[in-house]
Structures are given as C-alpha cells and as structure tokens.
N, CA, C and O atoms as CSV, one atom per row, in Angstrom:
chain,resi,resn,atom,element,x,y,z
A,1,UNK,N,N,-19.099,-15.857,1.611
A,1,UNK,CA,C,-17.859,-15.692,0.875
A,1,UNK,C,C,-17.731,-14.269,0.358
A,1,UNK,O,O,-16.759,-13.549,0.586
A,2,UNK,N,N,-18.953,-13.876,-0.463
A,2,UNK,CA,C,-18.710,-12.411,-0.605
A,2,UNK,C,C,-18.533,-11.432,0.258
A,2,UNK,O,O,-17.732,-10.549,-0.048
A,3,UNK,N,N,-19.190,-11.368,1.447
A,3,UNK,CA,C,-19.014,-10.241,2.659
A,3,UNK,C,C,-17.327,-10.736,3.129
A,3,UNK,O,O,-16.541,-9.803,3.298
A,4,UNK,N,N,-16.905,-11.879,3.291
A,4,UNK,CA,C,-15.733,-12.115,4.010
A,4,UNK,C,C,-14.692,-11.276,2.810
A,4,UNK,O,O,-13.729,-10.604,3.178
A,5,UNK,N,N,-15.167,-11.488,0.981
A,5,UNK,CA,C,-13.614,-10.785,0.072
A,5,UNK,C,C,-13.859,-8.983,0.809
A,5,UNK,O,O,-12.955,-8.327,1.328
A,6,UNK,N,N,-15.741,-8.396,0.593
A,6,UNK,CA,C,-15.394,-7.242,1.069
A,6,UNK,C,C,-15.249,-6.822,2.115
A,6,UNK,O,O,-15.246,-5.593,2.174
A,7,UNK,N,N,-15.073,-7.552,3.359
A,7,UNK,CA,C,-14.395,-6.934,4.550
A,7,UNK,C,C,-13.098,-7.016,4.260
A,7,UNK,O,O,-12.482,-5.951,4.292
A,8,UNK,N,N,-12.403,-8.164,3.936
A,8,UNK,CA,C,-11.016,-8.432,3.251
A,8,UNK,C,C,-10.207,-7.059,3.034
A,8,UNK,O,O,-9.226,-6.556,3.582
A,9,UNK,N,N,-11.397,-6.535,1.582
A,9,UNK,CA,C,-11.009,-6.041,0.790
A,9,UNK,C,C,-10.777,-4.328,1.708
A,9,UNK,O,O,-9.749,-3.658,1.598
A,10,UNK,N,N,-12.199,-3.853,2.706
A,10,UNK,CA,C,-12.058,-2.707,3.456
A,10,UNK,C,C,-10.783,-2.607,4.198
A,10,UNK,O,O,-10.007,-1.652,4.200
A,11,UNK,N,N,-10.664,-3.917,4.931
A,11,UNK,CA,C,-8.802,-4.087,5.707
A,11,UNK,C,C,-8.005,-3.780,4.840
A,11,UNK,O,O,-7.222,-2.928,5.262
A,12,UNK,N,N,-7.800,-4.111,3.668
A,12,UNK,CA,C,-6.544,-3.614,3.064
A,12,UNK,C,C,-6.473,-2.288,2.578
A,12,UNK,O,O,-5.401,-1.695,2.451
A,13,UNK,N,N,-7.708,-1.743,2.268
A,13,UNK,CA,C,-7.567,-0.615,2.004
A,13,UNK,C,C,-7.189,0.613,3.183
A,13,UNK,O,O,-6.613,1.691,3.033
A,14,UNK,N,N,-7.767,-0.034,4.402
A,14,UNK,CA,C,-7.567,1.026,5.523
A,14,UNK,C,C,-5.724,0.772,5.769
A,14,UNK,O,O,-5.066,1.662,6.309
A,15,UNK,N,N,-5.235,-0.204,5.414
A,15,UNK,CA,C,-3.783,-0.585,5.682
A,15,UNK,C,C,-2.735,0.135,5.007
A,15,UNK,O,O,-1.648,0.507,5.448
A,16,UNK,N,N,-3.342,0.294,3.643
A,16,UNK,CA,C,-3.146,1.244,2.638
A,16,UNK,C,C,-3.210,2.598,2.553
A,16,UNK,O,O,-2.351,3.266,1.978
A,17,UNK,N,N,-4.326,3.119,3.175
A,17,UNK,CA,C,-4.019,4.152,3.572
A,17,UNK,C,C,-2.731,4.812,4.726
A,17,UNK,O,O,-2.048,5.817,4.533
A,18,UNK,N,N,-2.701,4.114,5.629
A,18,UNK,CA,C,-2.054,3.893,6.469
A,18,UNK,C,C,-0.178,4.283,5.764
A,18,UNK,O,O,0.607,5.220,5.915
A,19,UNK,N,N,-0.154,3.007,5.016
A,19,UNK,CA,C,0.852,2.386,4.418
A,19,UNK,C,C,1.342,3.626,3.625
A,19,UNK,O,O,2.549,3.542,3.401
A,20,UNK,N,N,0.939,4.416,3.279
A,20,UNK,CA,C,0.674,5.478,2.010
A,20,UNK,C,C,0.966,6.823,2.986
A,20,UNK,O,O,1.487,7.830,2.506
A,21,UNK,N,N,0.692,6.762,3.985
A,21,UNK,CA,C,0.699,8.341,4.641
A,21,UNK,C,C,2.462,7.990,5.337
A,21,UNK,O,O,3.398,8.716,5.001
A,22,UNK,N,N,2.591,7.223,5.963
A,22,UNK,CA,C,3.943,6.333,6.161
A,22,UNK,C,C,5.014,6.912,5.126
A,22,UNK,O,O,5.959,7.700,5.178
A,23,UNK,N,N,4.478,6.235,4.297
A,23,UNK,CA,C,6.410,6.683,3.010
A,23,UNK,C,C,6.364,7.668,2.135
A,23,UNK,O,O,7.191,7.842,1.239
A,24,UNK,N,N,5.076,8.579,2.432
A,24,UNK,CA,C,5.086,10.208,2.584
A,24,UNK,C,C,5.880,10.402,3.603
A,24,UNK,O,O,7.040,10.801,3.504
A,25,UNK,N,N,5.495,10.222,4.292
A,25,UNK,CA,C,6.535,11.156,5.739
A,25,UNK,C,C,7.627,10.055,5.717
A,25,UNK,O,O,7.251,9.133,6.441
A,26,UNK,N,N,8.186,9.938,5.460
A,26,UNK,CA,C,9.469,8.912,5.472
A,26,UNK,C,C,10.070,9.711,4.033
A,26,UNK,O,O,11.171,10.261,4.059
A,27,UNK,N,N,9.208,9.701,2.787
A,27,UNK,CA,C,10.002,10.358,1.472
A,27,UNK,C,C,10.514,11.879,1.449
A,27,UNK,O,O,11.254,12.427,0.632
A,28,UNK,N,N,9.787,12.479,2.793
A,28,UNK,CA,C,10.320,13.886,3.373
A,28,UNK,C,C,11.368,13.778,3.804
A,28,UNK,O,O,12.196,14.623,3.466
A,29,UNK,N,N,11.773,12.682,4.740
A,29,UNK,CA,C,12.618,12.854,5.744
A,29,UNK,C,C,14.053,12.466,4.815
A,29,UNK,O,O,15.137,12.503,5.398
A,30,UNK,N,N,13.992,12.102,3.374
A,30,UNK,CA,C,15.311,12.007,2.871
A,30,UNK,C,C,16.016,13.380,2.634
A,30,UNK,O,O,15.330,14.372,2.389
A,31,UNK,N,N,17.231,13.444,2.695
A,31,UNK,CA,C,17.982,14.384,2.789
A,31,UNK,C,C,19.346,14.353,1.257
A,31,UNK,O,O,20.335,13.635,1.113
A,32,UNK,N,N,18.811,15.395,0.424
A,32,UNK,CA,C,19.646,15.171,-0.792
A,32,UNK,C,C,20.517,16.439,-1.035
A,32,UNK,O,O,20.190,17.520,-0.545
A,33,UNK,N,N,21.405,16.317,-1.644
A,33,UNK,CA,C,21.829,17.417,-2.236
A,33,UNK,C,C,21.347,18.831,-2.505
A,33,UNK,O,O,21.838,19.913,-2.187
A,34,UNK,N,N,20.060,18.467,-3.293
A,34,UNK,CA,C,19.476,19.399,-4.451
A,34,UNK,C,C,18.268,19.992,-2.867
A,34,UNK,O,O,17.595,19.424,-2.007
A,35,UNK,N,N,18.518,21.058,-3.162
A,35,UNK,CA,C,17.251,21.504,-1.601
A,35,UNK,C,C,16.137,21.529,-2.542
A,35,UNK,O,O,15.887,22.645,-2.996
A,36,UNK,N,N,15.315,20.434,-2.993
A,36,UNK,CA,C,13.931,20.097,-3.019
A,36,UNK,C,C,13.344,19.987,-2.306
A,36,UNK,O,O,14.145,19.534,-1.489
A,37,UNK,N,N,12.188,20.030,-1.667
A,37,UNK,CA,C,11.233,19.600,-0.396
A,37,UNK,C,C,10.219,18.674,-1.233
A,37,UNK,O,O,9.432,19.249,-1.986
A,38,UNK,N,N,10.199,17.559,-1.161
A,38,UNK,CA,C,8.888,16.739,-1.220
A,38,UNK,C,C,7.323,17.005,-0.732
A,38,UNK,O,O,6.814,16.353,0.181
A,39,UNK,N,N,6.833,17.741,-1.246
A,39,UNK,CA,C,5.594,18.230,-1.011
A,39,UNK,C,C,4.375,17.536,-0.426
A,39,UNK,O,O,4.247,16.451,-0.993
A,40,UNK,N,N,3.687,17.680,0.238
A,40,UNK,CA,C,2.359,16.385,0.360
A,40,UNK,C,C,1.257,16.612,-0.954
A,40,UNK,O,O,0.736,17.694,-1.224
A,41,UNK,N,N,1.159,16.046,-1.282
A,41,UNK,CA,C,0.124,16.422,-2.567
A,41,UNK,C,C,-0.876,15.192,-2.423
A,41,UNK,O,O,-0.671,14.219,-1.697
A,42,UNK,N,N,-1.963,15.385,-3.210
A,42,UNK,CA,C,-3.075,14.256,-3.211
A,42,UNK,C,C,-3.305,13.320,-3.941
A,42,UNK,O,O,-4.137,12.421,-3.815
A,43,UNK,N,N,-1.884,13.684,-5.460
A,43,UNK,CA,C,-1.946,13.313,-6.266
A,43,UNK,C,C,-0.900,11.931,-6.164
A,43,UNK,O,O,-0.952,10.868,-6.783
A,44,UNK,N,N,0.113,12.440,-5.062
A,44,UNK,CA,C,1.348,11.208,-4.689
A,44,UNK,C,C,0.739,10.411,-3.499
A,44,UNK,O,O,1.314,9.361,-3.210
A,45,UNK,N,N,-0.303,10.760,-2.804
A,45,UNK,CA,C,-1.033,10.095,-1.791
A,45,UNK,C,C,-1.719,9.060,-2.198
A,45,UNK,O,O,-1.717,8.005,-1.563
A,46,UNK,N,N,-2.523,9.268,-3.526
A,46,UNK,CA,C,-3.423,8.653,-4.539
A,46,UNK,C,C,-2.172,7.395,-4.665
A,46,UNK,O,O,-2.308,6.269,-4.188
A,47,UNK,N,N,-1.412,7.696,-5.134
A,47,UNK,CA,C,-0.495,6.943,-6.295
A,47,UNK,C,C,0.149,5.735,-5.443
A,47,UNK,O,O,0.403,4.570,-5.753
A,48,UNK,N,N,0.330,6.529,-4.143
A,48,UNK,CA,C,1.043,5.530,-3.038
A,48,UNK,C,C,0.082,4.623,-2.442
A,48,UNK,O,O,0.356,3.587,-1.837
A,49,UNK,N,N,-1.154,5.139,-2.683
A,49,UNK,CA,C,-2.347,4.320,-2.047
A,49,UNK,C,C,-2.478,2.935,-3.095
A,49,UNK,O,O,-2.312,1.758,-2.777
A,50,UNK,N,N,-2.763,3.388,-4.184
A,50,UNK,CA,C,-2.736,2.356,-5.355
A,50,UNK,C,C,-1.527,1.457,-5.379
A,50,UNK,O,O,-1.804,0.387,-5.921
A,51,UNK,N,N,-0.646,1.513,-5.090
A,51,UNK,CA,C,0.552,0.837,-5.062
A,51,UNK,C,C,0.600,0.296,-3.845
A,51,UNK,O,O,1.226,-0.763,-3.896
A,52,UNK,N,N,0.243,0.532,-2.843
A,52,UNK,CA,C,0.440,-0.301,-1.288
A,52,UNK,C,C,-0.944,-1.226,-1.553
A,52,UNK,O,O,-1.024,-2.287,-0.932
A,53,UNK,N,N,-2.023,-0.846,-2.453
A,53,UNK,CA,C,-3.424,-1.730,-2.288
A,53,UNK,C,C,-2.843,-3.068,-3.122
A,53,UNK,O,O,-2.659,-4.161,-2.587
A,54,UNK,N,N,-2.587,-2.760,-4.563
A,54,UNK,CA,C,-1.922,-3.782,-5.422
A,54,UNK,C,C,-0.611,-4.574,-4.643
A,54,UNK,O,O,-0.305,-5.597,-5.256
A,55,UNK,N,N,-0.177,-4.444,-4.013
A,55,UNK,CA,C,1.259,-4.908,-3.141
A,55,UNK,C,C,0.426,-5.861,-2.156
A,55,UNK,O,O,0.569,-7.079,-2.255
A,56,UNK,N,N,-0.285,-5.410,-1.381
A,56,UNK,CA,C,-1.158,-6.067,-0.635
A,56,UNK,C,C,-2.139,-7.217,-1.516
A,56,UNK,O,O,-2.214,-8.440,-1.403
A,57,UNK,N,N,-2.423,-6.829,-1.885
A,57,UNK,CA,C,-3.460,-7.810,-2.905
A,57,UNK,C,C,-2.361,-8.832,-3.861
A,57,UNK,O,O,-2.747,-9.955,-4.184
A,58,UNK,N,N,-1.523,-8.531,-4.110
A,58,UNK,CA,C,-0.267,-9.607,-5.188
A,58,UNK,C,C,0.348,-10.485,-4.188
A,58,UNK,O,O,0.667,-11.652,-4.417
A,59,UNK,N,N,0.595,-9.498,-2.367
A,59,UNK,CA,C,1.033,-10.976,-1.457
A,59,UNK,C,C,-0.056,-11.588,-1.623
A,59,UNK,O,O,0.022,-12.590,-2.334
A,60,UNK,N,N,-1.112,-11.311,-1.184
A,60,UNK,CA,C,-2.243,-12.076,-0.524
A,60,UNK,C,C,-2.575,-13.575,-1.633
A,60,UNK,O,O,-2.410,-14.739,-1.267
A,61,UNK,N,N,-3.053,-13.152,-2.980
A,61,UNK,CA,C,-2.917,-13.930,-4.058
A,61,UNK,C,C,-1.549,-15.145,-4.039
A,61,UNK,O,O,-1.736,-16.325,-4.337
A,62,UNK,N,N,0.121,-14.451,-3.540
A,62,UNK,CA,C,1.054,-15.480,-4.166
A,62,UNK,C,C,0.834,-16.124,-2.693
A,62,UNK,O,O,0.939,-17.349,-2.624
A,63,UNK,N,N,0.580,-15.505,-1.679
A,63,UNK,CA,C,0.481,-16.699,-0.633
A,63,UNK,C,C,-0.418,-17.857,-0.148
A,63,UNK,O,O,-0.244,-18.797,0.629
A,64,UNK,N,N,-1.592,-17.366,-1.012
A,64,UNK,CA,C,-3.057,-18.262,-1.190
A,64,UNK,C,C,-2.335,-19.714,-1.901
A,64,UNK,O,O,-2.364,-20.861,-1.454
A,65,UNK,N,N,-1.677,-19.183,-3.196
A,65,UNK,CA,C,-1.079,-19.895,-4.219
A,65,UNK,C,C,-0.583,-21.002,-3.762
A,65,UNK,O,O,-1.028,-22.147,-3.840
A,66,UNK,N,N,0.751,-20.437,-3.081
A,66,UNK,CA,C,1.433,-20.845,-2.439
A,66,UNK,C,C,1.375,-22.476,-1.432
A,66,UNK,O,O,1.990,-23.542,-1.478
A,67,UNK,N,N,0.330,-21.924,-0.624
A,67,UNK,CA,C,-0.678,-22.817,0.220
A,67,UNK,C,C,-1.069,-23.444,-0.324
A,67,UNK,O,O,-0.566,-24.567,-0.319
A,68,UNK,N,N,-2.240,-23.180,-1.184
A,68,UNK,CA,C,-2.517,-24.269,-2.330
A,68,UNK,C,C,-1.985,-26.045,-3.187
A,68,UNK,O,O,-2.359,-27.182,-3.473
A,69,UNK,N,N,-0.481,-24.722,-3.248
A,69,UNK,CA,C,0.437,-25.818,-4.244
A,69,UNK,C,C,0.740,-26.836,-2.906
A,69,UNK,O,O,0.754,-28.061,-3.026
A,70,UNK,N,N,0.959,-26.186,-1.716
A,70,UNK,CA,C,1.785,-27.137,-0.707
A,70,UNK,C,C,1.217,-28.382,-0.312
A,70,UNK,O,O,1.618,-29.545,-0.296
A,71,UNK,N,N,-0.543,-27.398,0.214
A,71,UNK,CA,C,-1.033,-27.865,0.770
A,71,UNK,C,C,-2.175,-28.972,-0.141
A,71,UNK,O,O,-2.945,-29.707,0.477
C-alpha cells in the first residue's frame, strides 16, 4: 500500500510538472493590450507546479469519495 501511494504520488508529480510548463507557454501566448511579456521565472513554475499537484490530488480524493459513496 505504501509503495503503490508513492509511485501514485511520483505520477502526479511528473504530470505536474508537465501540467505547469503547459500554461506557462499557453500564459505567453495571451495577447493583451498592455505590451507586457510574461516572463518564465522559477518562481511562477514553482507556483503552477503546486497548484496542478493539489488539483490532481483534490480529483483523485473527490473521485475515491465518490466511488465509495456509490459503490
């Protein structure tokens, strides 16, 4: 049970990364008014990583739930 949460847990993080380099280059490609350029930084890479890991981990949890209640 424990090796199966931390392989689990390595998949989502590699997904996350993934997920995170994605809507960087997607948050470039918006086109506004104000000529800002969206920068790559390590600090919005970080932030997007943490937020695609928690997103991933809150489905995974409501769909366990989910199953649960049904099943």
């Amino acid at each position: 049970m424990f090796w199966r949460e931390v392989r689990w847990f390595f998949g989502a993080l590699l997904i996350s990364c993934l997920l995170s380099f994605i809507f960087i280059l997607l948050l470039r490609m918006i086109e506004t008014d104000v000529e800002t350029q969206i920068n790559f930084s390590w600090k919005l890479y970080l932030a997007g990583l943490v937020v695609m890991l928690l997103n991933i981990y809150a489905g995974r949890f409501i769909l366990q739930s989910v199953r649960d209640r049904l099943g």
